[in-house]
C-alpha positions as CSV (number, residue, x, y, z in Angstrom):
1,X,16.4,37.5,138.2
2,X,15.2,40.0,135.6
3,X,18.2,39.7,133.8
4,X,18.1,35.8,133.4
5,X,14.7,36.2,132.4
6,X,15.2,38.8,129.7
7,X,18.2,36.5,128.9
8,X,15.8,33.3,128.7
9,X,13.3,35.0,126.4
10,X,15.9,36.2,124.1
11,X,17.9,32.9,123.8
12,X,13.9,31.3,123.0
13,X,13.5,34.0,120.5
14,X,16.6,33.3,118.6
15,X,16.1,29.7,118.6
16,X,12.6,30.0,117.7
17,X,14.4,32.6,114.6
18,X,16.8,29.9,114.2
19,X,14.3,27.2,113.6
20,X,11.6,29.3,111.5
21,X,15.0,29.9,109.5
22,X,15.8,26.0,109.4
23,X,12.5,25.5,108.1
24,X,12.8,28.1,105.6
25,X,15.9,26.6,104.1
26,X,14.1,23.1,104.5
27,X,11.2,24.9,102.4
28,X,13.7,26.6,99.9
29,X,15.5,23.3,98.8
30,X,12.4,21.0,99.0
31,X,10.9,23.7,96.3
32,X,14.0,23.7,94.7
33,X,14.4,20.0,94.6
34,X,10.5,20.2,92.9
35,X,11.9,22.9,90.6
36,X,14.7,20.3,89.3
37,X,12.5,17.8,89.4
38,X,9.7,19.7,87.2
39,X,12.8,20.8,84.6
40,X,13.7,17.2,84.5
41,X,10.1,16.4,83.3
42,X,9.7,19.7,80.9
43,X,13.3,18.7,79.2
44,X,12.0,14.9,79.2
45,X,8.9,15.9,77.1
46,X,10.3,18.7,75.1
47,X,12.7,15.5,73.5
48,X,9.9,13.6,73.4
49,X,8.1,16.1,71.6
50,X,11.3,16.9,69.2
51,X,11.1,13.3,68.6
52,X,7.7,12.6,67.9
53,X,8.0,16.0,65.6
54,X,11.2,14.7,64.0
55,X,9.3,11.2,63.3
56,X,6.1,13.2,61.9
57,X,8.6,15.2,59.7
58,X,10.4,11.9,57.9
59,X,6.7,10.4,57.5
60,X,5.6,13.6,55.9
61,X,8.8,13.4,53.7
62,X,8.2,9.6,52.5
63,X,4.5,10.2,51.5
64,X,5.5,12.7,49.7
65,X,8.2,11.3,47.8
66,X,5.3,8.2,47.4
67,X,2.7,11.2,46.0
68,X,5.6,12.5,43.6
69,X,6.6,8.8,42.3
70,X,2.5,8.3,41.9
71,X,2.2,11.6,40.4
72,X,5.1,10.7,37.8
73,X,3.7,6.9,37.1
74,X,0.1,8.4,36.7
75,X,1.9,10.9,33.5
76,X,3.7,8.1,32.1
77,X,0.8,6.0,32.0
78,X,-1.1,9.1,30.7
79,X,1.8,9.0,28.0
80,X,1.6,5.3,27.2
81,X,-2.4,5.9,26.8
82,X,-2.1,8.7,24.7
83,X,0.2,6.6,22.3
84,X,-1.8,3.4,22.3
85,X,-4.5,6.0,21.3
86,X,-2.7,6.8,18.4
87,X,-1.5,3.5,17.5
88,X,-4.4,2.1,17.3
89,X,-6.1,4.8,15.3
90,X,-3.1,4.3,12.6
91,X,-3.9,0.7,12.5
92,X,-7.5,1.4,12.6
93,X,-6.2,3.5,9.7
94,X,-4.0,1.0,8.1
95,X,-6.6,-1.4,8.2
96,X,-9.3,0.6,6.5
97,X,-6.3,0.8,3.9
98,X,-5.7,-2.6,3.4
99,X,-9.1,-3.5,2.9
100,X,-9.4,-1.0,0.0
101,X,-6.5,-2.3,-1.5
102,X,-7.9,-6.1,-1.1
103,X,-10.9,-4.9,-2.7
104,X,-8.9,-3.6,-5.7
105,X,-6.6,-6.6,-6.1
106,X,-10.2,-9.0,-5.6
107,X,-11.5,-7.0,-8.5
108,X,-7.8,-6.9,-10.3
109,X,-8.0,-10.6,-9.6
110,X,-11.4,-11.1,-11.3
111,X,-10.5,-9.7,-14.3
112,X,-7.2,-11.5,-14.6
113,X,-9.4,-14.8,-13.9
114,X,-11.8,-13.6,-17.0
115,X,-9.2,-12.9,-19.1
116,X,-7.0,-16.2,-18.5
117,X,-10.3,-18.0,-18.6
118,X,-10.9,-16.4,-21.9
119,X,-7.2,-17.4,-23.3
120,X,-8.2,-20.9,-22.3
121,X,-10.3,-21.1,-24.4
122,X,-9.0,-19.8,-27.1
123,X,-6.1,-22.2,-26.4
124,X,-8.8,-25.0,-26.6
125,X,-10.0,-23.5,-30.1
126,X,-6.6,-23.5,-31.5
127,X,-6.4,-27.2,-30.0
128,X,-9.4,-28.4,-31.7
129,X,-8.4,-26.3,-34.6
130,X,-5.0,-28.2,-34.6
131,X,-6.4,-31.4,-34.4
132,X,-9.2,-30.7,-37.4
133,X,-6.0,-30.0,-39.3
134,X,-4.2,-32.7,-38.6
135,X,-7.0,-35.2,-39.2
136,X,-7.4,-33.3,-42.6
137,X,-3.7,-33.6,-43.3
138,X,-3.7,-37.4,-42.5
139,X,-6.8,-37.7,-44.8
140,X,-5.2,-36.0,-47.5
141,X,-2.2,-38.0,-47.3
142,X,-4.5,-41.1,-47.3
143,X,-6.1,-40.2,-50.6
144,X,-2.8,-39.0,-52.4
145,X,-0.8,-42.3,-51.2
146,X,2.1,-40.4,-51.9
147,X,1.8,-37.7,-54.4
148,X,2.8,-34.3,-54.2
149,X,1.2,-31.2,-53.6
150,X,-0.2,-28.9,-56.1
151,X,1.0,-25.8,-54.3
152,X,3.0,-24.0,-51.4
153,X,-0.1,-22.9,-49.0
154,X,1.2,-20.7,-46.5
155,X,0.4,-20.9,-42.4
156,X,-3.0,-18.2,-42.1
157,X,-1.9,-15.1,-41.0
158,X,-4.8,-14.2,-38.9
159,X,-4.0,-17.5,-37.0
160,X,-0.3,-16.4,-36.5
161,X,-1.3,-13.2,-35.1
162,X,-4.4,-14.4,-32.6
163,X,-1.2,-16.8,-31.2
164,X,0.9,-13.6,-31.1
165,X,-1.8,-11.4,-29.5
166,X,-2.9,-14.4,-27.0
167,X,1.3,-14.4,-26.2
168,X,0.9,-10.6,-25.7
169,X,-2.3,-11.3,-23.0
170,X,-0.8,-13.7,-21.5
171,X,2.7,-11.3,-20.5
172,X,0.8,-8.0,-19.6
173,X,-0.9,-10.7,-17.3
174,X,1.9,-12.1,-16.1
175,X,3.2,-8.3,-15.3
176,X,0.1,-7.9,-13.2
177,X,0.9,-10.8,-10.7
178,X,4.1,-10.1,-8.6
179,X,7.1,-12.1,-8.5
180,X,6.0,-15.0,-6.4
181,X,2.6,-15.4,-7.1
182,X,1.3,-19.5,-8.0
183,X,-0.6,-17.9,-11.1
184,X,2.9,-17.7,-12.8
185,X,3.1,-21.5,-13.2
186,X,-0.4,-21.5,-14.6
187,X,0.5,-18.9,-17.3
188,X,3.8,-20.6,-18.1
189,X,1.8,-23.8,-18.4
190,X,-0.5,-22.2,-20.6
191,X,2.7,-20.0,-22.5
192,X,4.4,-23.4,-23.0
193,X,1.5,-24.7,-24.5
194,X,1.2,-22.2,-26.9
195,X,4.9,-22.0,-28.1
196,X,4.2,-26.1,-28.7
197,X,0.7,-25.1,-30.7
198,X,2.6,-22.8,-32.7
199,X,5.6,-25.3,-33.4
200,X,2.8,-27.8,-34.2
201,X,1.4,-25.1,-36.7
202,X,4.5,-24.1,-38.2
203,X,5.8,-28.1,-38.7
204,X,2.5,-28.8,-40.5
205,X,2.6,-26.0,-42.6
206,X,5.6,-26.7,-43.5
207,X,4.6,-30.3,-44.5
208,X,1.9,-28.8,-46.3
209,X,3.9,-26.7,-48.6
210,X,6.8,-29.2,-49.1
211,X,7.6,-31.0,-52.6
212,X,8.4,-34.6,-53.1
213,X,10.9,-35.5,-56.1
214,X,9.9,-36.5,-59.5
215,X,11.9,-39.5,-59.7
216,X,10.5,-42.2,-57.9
217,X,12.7,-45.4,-57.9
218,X,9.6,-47.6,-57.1
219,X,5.8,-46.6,-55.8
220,X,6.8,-46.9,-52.1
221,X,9.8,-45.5,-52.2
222,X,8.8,-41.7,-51.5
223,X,6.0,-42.7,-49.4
224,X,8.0,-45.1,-46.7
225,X,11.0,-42.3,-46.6
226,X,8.0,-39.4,-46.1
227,X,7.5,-40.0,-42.1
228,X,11.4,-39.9,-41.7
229,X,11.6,-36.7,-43.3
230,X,8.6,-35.6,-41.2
231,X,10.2,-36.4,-38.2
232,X,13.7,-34.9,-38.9
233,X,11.7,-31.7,-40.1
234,X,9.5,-32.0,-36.5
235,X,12.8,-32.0,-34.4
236,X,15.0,-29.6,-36.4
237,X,11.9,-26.7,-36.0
238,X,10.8,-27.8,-32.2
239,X,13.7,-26.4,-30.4
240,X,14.8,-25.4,-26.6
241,X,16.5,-22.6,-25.9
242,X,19.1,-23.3,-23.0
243,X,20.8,-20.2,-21.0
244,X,23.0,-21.4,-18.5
245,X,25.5,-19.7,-15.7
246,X,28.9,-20.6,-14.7
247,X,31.1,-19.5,-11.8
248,X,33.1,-18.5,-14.2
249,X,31.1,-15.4,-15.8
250,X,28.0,-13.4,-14.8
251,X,27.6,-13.6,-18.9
252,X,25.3,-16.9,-19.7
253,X,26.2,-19.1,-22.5
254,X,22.8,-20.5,-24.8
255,X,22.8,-23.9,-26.9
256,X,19.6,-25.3,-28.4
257,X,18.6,-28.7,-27.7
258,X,16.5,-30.2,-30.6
259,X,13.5,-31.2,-28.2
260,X,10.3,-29.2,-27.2
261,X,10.2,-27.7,-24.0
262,X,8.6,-30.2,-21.3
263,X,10.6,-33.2,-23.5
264,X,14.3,-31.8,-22.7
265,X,16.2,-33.9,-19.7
266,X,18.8,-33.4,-17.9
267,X,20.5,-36.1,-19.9
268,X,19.9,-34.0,-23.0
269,X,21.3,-30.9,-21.3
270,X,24.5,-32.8,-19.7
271,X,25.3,-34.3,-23.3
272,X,24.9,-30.3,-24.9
273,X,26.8,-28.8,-22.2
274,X,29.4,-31.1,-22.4
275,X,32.0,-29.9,-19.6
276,X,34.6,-32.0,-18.1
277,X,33.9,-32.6,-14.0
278,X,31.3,-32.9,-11.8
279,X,28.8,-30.2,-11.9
280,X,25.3,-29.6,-10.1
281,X,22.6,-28.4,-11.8
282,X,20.1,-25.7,-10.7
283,X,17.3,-24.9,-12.7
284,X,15.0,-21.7,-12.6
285,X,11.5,-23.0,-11.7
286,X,7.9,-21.5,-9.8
287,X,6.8,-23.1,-6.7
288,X,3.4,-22.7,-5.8
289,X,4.3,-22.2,-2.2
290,X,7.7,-20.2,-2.2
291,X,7.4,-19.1,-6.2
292,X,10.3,-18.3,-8.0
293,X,13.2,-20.9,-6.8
294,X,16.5,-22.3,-7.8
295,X,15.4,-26.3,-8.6
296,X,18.1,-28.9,-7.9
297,X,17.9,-32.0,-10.4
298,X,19.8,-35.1,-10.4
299,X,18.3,-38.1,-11.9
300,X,19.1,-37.8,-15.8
301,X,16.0,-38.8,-16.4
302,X,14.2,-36.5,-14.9
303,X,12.3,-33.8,-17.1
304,X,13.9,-30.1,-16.7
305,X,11.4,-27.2,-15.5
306,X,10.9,-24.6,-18.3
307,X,10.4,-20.5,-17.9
308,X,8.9,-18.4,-19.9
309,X,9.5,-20.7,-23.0
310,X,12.9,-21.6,-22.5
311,X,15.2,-22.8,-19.9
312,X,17.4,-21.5,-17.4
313,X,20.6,-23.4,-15.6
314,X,23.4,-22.4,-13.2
315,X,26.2,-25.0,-13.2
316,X,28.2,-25.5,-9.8
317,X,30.8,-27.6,-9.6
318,X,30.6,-30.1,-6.9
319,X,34.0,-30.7,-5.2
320,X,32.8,-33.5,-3.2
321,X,30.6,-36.7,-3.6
322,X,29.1,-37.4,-7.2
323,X,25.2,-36.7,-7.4
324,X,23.1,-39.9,-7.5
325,X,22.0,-41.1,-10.8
């Protein structure tokens, strides 16, 4: 009986060992199934920290690169500042300039306007002067009815040189203008009308000291043949000078038509050039607007544009359709 006791108790102590050791393992993988499970959650947020790190890192990177592109448009438009700056101190500068310079050429321009003024008039006084003389010479005639003169006055000297000094005025003026100014026509008008004052001088001079023949066939003879011989004299001295170019040569070629300048045509100057073909003509004249230009004239009638007291042509010949008359 003792021994199936003592047999009992130990069989109830190893199964109670046996099942404390059942629970153990039960313990051991229900903490081990919590370690797995608490790895599984560490690894989970590590990533999700490496990711959220990784995502912080590439913002970081693009505002950077943002700050470095701001950083580089903020020098440029330092740069572009800095150079407006100085452009517009050198126009600043340039201006200042120019408006010394428009002061100078406004007072240059004064004085050219005094001067031409003053060889206005002196153009009038040689007019009036002009037409004194002629009324005197008409009178004379008058009284003479035909008789000659006594002697062989000569033209005034100090007339000849106030024409020749007003000549010289009017070039140093026209040297003070620049190529295409509109005050070049006015001077040429005013050159051209004293080249025709002087002709008008020299013609009655002339007149003045001319003889007429002792033999008279009858009283009127002299006196009705006298305006005839005035007019042939008139035309022979008051002359045009023509320089004209050719395709030909660089060389220009110069005839003189027996016409004062303002009276010449392009009729006159077809008939003195005399070339075989059809030709157009240009003609050296000022604009107001564009100054010095190359004039194209057709009608024969029409009057030619002078410069500087004569005239200046280039001849083209025209291959195609004739020019209108």
């Amino acid at each position: 009986m003792c021994c199936k006791k003592i047999s009992q108790s130990r069989v109830c102590g190893f199964a109670f060992y046996f099942r404390g050791i059942v629970a153990r393992k039960q313990e051991m993988r229900n903490l081990q199934g919590v370690k797995v499970r608490t790895l599984c959650v560490f690894v989970n947020v590590q990533d999700a920290q490496q990711q959220r790190l990784c995502t912080q890192e590439a913002s970081i990177l693009q505002m950077k690169q943002e700050l470095l592109r701001d950083s580089m448009t903020k020098d440029e438009l330092n740069n572009q500042n800095a150079e407006l700056q100085w452009k517009l101190e050198e126009c600043n500068r340039m201006w200042g300039e120019c408006k010394k310079e428009i002061g100078q050429k406004d007072r240059l321009l004064q004085q050219l306007k005094h001067k031409l003024e003053d060889s206005k008039m002196k153009q009038i006084e040689l007019q009036r002067e002009l037409e004194h003389k002629n009324s005197m010479e008409i009178t004379t005639s008058a009284v003479n009815n035909g008789c000659s003169y006594s002697g062989n006055p000569s033209p005034s000297i100090s007339d000849a040189e106030e024409v020749q000094l007003l000549r010289d005025s009017l070039r140093s003026l026209r040297n003070n203008f620049r190529d295409h100014d509109p005050q070049h026509h006015t001077l040429d008008t005013l050159e051209q009308g004293i080249v025709s004052l002087m002709d008008r001088l020299h013609v009655l001079h002339t007149h003045r000291g001319r003889g007429k023949s002792p033999r008279r066939k009858g009283p009127h003879t002299d006196l009705d043949t006298w305006p005839c011989a005035k007019v042939s004299q008139s035309h022979s001295l008051a002359s045009t000078k023509i320089l004209y170019f050719t395709g030909k040569s660089p060389t220009p070629s110069m005839i003189n038509i027996p016409k004062r300048l303002g009276e010449v045509t392009l009729k006159d100057v077809k008939a003195a050039v005399d070339r075989e073909g059809n030709y157009r003509y240009h003609f050296k004249a000022l604009d107001p607007e564009f100054g010095t230009v190359k004039e194209e004239v057709f009608l024969d009638a029409a009057i030619i544009p002078g410069w500087e007291g004569k005239i200046v042509a280039w001849l083209e010949e025209d291959c195609g359709e004739e020019s209108p008359l």
